[in-house]
Every structure is written in C-alpha cells, then in structure tokens.
C-alpha positions in Angstrom: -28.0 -32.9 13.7 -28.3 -36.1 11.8 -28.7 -33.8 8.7 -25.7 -32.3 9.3 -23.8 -35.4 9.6 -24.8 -36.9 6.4 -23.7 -33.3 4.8 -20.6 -34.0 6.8 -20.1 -37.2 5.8 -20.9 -36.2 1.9 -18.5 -33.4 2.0 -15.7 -36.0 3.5 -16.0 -38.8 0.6 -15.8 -36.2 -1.9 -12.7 -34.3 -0.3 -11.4 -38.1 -0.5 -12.0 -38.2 -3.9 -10.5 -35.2 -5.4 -8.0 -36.3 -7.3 -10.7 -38.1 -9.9 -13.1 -36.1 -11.9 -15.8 -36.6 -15.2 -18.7 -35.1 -16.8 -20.2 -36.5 -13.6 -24.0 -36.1 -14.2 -24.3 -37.1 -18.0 -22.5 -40.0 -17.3 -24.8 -41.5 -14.9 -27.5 -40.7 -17.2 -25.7 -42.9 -19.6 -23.7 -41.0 -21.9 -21.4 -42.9 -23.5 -19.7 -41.4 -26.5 -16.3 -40.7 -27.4 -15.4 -37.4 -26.6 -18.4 -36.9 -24.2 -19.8 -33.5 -25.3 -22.8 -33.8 -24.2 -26.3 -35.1 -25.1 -28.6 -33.9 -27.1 -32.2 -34.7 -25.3 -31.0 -34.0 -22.0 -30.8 -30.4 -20.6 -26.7 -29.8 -19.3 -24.4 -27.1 -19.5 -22.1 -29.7 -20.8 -23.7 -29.3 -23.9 -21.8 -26.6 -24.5 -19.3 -28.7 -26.3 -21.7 -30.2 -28.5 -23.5 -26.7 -29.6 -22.1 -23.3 -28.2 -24.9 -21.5 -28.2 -26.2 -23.2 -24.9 -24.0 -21.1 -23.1 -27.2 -18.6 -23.7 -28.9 -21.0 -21.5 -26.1 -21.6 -19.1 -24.6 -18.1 -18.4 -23.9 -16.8 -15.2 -22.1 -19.7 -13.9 -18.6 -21.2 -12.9 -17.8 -25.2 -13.0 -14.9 -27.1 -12.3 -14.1 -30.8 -12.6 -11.8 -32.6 -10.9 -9.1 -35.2 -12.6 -5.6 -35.4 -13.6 -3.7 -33.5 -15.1 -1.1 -33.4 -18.3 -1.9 -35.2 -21.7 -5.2 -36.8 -22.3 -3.3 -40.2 -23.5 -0.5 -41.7 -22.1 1.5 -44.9 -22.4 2.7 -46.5 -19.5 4.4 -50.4 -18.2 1.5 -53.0 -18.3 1.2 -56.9 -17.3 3.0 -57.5 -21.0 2.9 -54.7 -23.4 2.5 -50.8 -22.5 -1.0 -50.1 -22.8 -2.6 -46.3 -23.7 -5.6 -44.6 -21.7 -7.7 -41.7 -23.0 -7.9 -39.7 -20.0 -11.0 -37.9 -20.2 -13.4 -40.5 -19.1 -15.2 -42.3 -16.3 -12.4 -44.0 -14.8 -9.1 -41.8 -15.5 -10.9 -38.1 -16.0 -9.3 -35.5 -16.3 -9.2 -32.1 -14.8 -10.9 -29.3 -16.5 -13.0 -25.8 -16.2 -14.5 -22.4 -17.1 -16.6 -19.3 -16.4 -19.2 -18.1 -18.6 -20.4 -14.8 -18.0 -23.4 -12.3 -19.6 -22.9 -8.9 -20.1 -26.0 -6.8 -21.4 -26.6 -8.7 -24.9 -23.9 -10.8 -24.9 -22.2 -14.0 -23.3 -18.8 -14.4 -23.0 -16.7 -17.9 -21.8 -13.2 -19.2 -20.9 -12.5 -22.6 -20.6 -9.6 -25.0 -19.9 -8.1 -28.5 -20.9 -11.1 -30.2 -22.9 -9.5 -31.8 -24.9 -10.5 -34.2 -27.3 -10.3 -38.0 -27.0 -10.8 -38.3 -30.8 -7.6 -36.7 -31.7 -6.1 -38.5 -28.6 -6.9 -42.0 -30.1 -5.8 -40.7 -33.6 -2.1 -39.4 -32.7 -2.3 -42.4 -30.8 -2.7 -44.9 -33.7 -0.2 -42.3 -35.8 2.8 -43.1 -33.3 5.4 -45.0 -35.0 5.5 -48.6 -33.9 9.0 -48.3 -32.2 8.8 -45.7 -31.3 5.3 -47.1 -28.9 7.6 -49.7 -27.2 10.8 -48.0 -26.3 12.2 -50.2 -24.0 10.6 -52.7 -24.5 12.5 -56.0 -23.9 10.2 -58.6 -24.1 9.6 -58.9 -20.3 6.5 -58.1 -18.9 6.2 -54.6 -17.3 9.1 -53.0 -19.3 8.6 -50.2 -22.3 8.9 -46.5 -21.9 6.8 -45.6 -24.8 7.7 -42.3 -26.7 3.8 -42.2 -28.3 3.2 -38.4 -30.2 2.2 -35.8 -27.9 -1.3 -35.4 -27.4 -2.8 -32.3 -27.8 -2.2 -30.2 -24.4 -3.2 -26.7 -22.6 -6.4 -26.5 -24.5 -8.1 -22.9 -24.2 -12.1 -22.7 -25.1 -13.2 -19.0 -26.0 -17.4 -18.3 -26.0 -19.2 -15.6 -27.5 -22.9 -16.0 -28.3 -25.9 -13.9 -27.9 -29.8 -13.8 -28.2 -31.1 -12.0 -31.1 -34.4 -14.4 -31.3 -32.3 -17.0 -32.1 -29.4 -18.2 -29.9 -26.2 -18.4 -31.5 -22.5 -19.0 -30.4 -19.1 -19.4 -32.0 -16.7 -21.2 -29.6 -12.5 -21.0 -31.0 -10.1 -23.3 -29.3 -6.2 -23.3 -29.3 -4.1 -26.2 -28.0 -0.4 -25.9 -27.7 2.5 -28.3 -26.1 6.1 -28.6 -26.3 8.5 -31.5 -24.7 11.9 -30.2 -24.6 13.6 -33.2 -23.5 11.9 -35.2 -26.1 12.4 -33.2 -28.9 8.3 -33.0 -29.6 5.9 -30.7 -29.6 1.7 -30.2 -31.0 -0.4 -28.0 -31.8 -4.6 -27.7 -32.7 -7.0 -25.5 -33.7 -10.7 -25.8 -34.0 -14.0 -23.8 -34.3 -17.4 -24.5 -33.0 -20.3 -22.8 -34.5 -24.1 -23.5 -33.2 -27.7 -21.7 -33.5 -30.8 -22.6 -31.2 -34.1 -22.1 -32.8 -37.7 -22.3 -31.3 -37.8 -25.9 -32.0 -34.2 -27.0 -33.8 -30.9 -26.9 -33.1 -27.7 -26.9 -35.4 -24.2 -26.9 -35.2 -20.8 -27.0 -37.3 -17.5 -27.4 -35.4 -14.3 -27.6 -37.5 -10.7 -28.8 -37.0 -8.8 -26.1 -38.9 -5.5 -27.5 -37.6 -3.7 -30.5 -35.9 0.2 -31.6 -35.6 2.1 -33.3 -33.4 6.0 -34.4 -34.2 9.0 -36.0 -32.1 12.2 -36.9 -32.7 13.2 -39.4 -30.3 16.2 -42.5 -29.8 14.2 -45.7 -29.5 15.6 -49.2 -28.2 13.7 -52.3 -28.7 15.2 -54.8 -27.4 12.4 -57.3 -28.0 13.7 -57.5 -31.6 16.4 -55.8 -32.1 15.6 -52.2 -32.9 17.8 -49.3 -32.0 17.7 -46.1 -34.0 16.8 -42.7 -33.3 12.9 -42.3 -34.7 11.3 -39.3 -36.4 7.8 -39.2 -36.5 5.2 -36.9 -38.0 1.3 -36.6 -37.3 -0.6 -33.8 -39.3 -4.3 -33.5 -39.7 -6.3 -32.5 -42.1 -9.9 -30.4 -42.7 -12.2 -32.5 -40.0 -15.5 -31.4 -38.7 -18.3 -32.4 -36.7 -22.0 -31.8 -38.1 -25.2 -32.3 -36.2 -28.5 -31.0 -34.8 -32.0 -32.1 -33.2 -35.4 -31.7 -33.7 -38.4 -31.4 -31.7 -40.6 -33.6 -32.8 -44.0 -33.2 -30.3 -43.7 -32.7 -26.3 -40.5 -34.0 -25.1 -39.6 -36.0 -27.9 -36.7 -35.4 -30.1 -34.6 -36.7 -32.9 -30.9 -35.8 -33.4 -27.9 -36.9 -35.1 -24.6 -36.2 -36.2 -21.4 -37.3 -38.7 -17.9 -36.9 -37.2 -15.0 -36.8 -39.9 -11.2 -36.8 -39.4 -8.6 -37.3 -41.9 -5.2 -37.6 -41.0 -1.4 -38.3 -42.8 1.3 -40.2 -40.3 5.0 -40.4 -41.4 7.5 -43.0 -39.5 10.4 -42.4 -40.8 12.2 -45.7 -39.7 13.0 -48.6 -42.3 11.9 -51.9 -40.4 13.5 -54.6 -40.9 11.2 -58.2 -41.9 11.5 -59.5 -38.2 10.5 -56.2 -36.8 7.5 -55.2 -38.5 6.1 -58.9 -38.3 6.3 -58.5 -34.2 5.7 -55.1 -33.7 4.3 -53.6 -36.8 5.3 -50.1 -38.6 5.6 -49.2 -42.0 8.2 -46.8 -43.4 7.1 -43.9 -45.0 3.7 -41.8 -45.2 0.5 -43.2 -44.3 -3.0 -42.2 -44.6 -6.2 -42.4 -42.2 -9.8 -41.2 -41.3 -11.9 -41.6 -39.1 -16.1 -41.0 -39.0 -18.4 -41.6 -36.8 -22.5 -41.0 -37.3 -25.0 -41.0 -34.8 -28.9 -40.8 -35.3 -31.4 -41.3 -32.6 -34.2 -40.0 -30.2 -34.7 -39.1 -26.9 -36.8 -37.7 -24.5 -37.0 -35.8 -21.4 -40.4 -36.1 -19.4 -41.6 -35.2 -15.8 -43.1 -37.0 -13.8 -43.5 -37.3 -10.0 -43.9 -33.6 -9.6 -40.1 -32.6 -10.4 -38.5 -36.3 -11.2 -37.3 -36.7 -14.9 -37.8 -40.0 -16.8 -35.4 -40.0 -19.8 -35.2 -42.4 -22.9 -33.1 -43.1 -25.7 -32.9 -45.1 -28.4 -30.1 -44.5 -31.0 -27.4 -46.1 -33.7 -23.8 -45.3 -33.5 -21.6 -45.9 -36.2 -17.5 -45.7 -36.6 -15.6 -46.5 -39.5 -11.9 -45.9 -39.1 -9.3 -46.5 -42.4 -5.5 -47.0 -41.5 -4.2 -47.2 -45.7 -1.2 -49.5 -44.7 0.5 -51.9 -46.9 -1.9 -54.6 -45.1 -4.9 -52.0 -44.3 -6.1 -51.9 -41.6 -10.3 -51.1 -41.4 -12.4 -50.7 -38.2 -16.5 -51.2 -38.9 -18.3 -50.5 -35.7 -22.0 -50.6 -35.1 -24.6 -50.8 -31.9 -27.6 -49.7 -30.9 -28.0 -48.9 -27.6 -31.3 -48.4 -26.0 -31.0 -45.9 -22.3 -33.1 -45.4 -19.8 -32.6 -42.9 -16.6 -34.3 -41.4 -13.8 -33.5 -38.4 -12.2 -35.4 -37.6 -8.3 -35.1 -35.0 -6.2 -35.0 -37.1 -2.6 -34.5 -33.8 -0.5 -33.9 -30.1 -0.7 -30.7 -30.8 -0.7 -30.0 -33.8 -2.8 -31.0 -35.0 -6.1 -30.5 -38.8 -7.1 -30.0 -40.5 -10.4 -29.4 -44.0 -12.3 -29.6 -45.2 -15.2 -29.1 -48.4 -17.6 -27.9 -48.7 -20.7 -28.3 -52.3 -23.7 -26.9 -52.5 -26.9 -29.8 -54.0 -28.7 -27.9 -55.2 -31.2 -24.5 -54.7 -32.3 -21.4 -56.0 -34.8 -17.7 -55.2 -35.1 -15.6 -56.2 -38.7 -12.2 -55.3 -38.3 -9.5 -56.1 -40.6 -5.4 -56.2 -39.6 -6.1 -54.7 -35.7 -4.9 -56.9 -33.6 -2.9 -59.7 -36.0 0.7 -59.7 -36.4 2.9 -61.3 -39.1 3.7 -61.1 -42.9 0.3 -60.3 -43.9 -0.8 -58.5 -40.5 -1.1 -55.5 -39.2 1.3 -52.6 -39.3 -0.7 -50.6 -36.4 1.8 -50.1 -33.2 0.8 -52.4 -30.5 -0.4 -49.5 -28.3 -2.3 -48.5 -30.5 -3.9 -51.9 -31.6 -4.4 -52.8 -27.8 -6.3 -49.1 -27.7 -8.3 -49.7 -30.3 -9.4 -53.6 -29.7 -10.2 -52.3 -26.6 -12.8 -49.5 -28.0 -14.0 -51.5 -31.4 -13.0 -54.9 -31.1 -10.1 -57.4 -32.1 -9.6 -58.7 -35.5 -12.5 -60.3 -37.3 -16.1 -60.4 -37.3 -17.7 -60.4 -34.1 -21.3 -60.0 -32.6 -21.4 -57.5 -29.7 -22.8 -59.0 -26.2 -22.8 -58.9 -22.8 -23.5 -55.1 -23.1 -25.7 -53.5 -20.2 -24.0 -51.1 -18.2 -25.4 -49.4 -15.0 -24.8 -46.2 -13.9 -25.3 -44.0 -10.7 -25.0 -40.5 -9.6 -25.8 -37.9 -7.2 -26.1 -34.0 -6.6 -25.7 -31.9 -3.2 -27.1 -29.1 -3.7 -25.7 -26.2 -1.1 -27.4 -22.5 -2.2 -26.4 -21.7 -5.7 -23.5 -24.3 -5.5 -24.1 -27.9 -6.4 -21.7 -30.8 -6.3 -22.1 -33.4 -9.3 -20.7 -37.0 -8.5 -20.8 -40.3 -10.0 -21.3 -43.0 -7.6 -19.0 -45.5 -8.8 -18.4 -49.9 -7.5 -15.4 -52.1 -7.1 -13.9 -53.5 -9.4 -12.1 -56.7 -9.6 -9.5 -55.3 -6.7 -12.5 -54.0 -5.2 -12.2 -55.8 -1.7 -9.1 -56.2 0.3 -7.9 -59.4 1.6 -8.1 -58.8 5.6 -5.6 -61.6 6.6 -4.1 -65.0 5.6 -6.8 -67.3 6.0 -9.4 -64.2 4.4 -9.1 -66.2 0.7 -12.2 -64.7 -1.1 -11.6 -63.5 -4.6 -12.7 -59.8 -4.8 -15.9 -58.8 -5.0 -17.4 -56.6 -8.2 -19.9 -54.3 -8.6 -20.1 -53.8 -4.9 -21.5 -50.0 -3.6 -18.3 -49.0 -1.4 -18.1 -46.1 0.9 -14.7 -45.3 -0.8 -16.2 -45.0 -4.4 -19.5 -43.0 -3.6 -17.9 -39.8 -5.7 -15.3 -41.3 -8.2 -16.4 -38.3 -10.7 -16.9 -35.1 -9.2 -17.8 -31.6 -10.8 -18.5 -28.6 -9.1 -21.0 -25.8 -10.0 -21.7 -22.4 -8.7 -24.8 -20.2 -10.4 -23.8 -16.8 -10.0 
C-alpha cells in the first residue's frame, strides 16, 4: 500500500508538471550544450540527433516530451529591456516527439518540433535593432519586440538500417508563416551517420535557412518610427563529428559546428539611434563555430549502477562583420561526473556535477554601446552576454552546476524527469511579519519533475 502511494504521489507531481518538459535524463547527467543532441559516451535514444543511425539501436519505441509550444525564441517585456529565451532547454523546454519503428531490414522515424537553438540564437542576433524594441519607450517593462521568426513546425524523417554497419539519413523541413506580421521562415537540413564496431561518424548539413518580416516599428526611446524590412538568409552550415573506442568504456569524440549567415536591415539609423540601440543599415555578415573534443566513459559498477566521466574542451567563436565588429571567443573545460542507480524495480536514480576547470571569454563590441560600440540589437546582446559573456576579457568562475533526475519505470513505459530546486522566488512569504529572503537551491515537492519525457518500448 505504501508502494502504491509513492507511485501515487509520483504520478501526481508529474501530472502537476506538465506543462514543462526537456531532454530530461541527459540533462541530469550533465549535458550541457547548445542544442542538446545528445552525448556521445552515454547510451540515449536522444542521440538520435547527434548521429541517426542510433535509431538502429532505439527502434521500436514512442517518446514524448512535454514543454511549450510555438517558436523556440521569443522576445517578451523584462525588468528594463525585452529579453530573448531559447526555448528548448532546462528551464523553458519545449514540447516535442516521435515514433520510430522497424520493419524487416529497415527503421523508419517521425519526429516533431526539434528545433535548433543554434539557428534560434543566430536569427536572433540577425533581427534588426528596431525592429528588437518595438515599443519600447524607455520605461521599464515596455517593448513588443518584432525579432525574425524562428524556425517553426519542424518535421524529422528516419531511415536507417543494419547491413553490418548501422547507418541512417535523417531529412528535416521547418516551415512558418505570420500573417499579421508580414513574416515568414523556412529550413532544411540533412543528417547522415554510420556506426561501426568500434567508431562512430556523422555529417549533418544545413542545406537551407530564411527568415524575413516586414514590420512598422515605434521606438519611442529615441525616436524611431518607420516601417522595418528585415532579411536573414543562411548559408551551407554543417555539423561534423564522431567517437572512438579507445579500450573498455573509454572513448574519445569530438566535433566542429559551422554556420554562416548574411542579415540585411534595411532601416537608415540615424547617429542617436544606433549609439543607444545599435543597427547598421544595409547587409551584414556572420558565422558561427563551435568545436568540441573530449572523452568519456560509461562503466558499471554496483551490479547495474553506471559511473560516468567526462572531461572535454568546448570552443565557440562567433563573427558579427559590423562596422564596429563584433567577435565572441569562448572557451571552458568542463570536467562531469554522474551516477546512475537503480534504487528499486521500479525507479532508477541519478545526479551528477559538472566544473569548468578552467575557462576565458574575449568578446569585442557585445554588450558596449556608443560611437565606437556595438551595432548588435539589445536582445540580442543581452542573449548572447548571457551565453558567452559581456564585453571584454574575462576569466570564467563560479562554474559547478548540480544536477538531479529520476526514472519510473511502469512495464515497457518509463517516465524521465529532472528534479529541479528553487530559485531565487523559490519560497513564498507566508504573512507580514514572515521577512526571509527566499531560499535557493532548496529540493521542493513542487519542482521534483520540472523536465519530463515519456517513453514506451513497443
């Protein structure tokens, strides 16, 4: 009876919890990258995303994840400025799912709204800089922003099969259109991936990305009123990586990420307007790259409990060819460590901890403003700073980062969550005289699933 209770009570936090969602089990394992497609010394269907050809390994199977829906980035009123989230992360995920079936040779897979946070953040920083505060008067709270549209509606299609060597290509499609607003996107891309006895590989490719608006734009923070065209087209990117077994469990992996990009504003700011708010007429260039090389492991011990370990250097360089340019150099090395324990039939535990070892950040014209600043829109530079860092040169610190998680596991259906803390309005304040600040990092009944994905083995 008490057994049933706890299932009782399980089931109740995470019908509570609903309306959030991530790639629950990876996270609290410690992955931490951009787009979160999975990792490459730990054994997950979500590493689907990162090499096709797992879905060899993880056929037979439906998963859903719960979250938001709509656009991956948004734009919304803040304490000052409007501030952009990516919305496929820990805390804003967003809703997402698929089926992947095998029929005699083959596997075959549909999947909805992954979309990408890379290509988020870039049409992000390729929003015109009036057009990212709309409204905005110069109080705090107001701005409607009118950022690009974010690619929207993704659709994943799988085919692989097992000939010896597992292999997989993995088209996607991404199409949106705001009639109101005059805007509309569009993306294409193609993953490609082989597994091998003891080496993997993969090639995924963006063969397209656009996004344009046409939108009237008020700021009355300095003046601006004019009716904004803006223009975000992508060009070849791709994403090339793979792992090798080394001995045992022990593996080395690694990865370069490229994305080139051309923005067009087509607004003439005036001196006192891109001082305050940034934005450059005309055509503008960007990329973006990332590289990652590390290794990891994935041992047993305890009879069924995993012990994993990672160490690994992450690398983004992103160029913005402004008037006043604007550079982000990004580098850590984060060291992980997680453990995974099967405390019952019926429930599997996790943790994990994650330090930057070392890390530096040496941005140029991010977050400055003024004659010789930077011409990035303020949502963007807020997004960004956020991410990389602010201006300047800066060591990285203060970096460890917990994480928890949990599994019920009912038959062939198992519920992934990621146990999640307060935060700084964490705790409520009872009554008048009940003056504590908030408590943070405090395990609360109401966060125990703040990421929850379901799967069912079929």
């Amino acid at each position: 009876m008490k057994k049933l209770m706890m299932i009782g009570s399980a089931l109740l936090v995470l019908s509570s919890s609903a309306a959030f969602a991530s790639q629950a089990r990876l996270l609290a394992l410690g992955m931490n990258e951009t787009d979160n497609e999975g990792m490459y010394y730990i054994s997950d269907s979500r590493n689907i995303f990162l090499n096709p050809a797992y879905i060899n390994v993880y056929s037979n199977l439906a998963e859903f994840e719960w979250g938001s829906a709509g656009q991956i980035a948004t734009a919304s009123a803040a304490t000052t400025l409007p501030a952009a989230t990516l919305n496929n992360n820990t805390s804003a995920p967003k809703a997402q799912g698929g089926v992947f079936k095998k029929y005699g040779d083959f596997v075959y897979g549909l999947y909805f709204g992954n979309e990408s946070n890379t290509s988020s953040l870039l049409r992000v920083a390729g929003t015109a800089a009036g057009s990212a505060l709309n409204g905005f008067t110069g109080a705090p709270g107001s701005g409607d922003s009118k950022m690009l549209q974010t690619a929207d509606n993704q659709v994943d299609l799988f085919f692989g099969g097992d000939n010896g060597i597992k292999w997989a290509v993995n088209p996607t499609i991404a199409i949106g259109k705001n009639e109101a607003r005059s805007s509309k996107d569009s993306a294409a891309a193609v993953r490609m991936g082989i597994i091998a006895t003891n080496w993997d590989a993969h090639l995924n490719v963006s063969l397209a990305s656009k996004s344009n608006s046409t939108d009237a734009v008020t700021v009355g923070a300095v003046g601006l009123a004019d009716t904004i065209a803006q223009d975000f087209k992508g060009k070849l990117g791709y994403h090339v990586g793979g792992s090798y077994i080394l001995k045992g469990a022990n593996r080395v992996f690694g990865y370069v990420k490229h994305y080139g990009w051309e923005q067009t504003d087509r607004h003439l700011y005036t001196t006192t307007e891109s001082n305050n708010i940034g934005g450059q007429q005309g055509m503008v260039k960007g990329d973006f790259t990332n590289y990652y090389l590390g290794w990891g492991s994935e041992m047993e011990v305890n009879k069924g409990d995993k012990l994993f370990a990672s160490l690994a250097a992450k690398k983004t360089d992103i160029n913005l060819n402004f008037a006043n340019k604007s550079e982000v150099r990004h580098l850590i090395i984060p060291l992980t460590l997680g453990y995974e324990a099967q405390a019952t039939e019926w429930l599997i535990l996790r943790g994990s901890v994650v330090q930057n070892l070392w890390g530096k950040s040496d941005n140029k014209n991010i977050s400055n403003y003024g004659a010789t600043g930077t011409r990035l829109n303020k949502v963007a530079s807020g997004l960004v700073s956020k991410l990389y860092g602010n201006t300047g040169k800066t060591t990285i610190a203060n970096s460890t980062a917990v994480n928890a998680g949990a599994t019920l596991v009912f038959g062939q259906l198992s519920i992934d969550g990621l146990i999640g803390t307060t935060n700084s309005n964490g705790a409520s304040v009872v009554s008048a005289t009940n003056s504590n600040a908030p408590k943070t990092g405090i395990l609360s009944l109401s966060n125990l699933e703040t990421s929850v994905a379901a799967t069912y083995k079929f």
